[in-house]
C-alpha positions as CSV (number, residue, x, y, z in Angstrom):
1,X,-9.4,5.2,-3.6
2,X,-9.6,6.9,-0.4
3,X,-6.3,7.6,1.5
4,X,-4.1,7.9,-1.7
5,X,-2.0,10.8,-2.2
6,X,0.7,11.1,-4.4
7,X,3.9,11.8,-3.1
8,X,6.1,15.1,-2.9
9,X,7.8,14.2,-6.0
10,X,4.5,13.7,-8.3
11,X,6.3,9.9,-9.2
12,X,3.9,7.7,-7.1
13,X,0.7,7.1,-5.3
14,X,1.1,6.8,-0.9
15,X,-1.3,5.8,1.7
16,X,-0.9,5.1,5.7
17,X,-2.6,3.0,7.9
18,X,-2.1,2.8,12.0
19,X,-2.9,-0.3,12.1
20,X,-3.9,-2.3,15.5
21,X,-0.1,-3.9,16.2
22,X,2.8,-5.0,15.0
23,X,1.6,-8.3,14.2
24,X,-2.0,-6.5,12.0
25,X,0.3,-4.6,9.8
26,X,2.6,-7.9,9.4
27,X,-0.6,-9.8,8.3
28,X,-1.9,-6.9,6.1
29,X,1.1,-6.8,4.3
30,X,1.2,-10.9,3.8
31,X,-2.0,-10.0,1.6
32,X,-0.6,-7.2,-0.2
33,X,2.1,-9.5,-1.4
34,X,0.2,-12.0,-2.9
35,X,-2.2,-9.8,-4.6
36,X,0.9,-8.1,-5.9
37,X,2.1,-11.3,-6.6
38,X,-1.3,-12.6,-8.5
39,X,-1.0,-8.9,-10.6
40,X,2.8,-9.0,-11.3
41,X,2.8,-5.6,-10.0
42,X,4.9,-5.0,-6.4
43,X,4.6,-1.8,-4.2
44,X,6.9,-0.6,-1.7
45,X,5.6,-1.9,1.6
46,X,6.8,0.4,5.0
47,X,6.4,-0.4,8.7
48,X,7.7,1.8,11.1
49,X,6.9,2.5,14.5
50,X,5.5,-1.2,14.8
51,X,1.8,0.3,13.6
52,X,2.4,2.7,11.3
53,X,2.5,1.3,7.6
54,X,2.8,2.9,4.6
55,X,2.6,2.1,0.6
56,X,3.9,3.2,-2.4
57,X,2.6,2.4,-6.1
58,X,4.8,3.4,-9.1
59,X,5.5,1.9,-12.0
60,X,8.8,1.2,-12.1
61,X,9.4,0.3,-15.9
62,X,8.5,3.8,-16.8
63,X,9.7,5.5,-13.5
64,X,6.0,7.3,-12.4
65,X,2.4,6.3,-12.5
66,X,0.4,4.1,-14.6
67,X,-2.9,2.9,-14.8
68,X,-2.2,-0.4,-13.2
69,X,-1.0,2.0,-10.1
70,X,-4.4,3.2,-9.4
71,X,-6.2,-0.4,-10.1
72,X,-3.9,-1.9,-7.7
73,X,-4.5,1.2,-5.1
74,X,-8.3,0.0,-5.2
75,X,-7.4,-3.5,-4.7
76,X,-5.5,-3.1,-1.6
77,X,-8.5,-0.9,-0.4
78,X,-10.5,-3.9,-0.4
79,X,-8.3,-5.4,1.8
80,X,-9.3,-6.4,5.4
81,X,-6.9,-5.0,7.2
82,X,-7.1,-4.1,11.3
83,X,-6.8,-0.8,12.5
84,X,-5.6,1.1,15.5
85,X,-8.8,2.1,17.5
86,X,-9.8,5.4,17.5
């Protein structure tokens, strides 16, 4: 789970991405949602900046982490997703 950190208030797991354009993070984020979908477990998804996206895992139910946050964490990490060249 490279990239995750959790957040200031301890609640939930974050990572950020510069992705390549607009139109990359738009795309990554279509395949977030419907492995969120397929795992009935939904992140906050964040674009800003038109490159800069962010996500946040927390169970909501219990109001802070759970296990399914850090399985879903390493799903999205398989997730093709185009970055912002170096």
């Amino acid at each position: 789970m490279s990239g995750w950190h959790l957040t200031s208030d301890g609640l939930r797991i974050r990572k950020d991405w510069q992705v390549k354009n607009f139109l990359a993070g738009i795309e990554f984020f279509a395949k977030v949602a419907e492995l969120a979908e397929a795992e009935g477990h939904h992140p906050d998804l964040h674009l800003e900046g038109y490159r800069h996206v962010w996500i946040e895992l927390w169970t909501h139910a219990i109001g802070g982490l759970s296990e399914n946050d850090f399985i879903l964490a390493a799903k999205i990490d398989r997730l093709p997703v185009r970055l912002r060249s170096p």
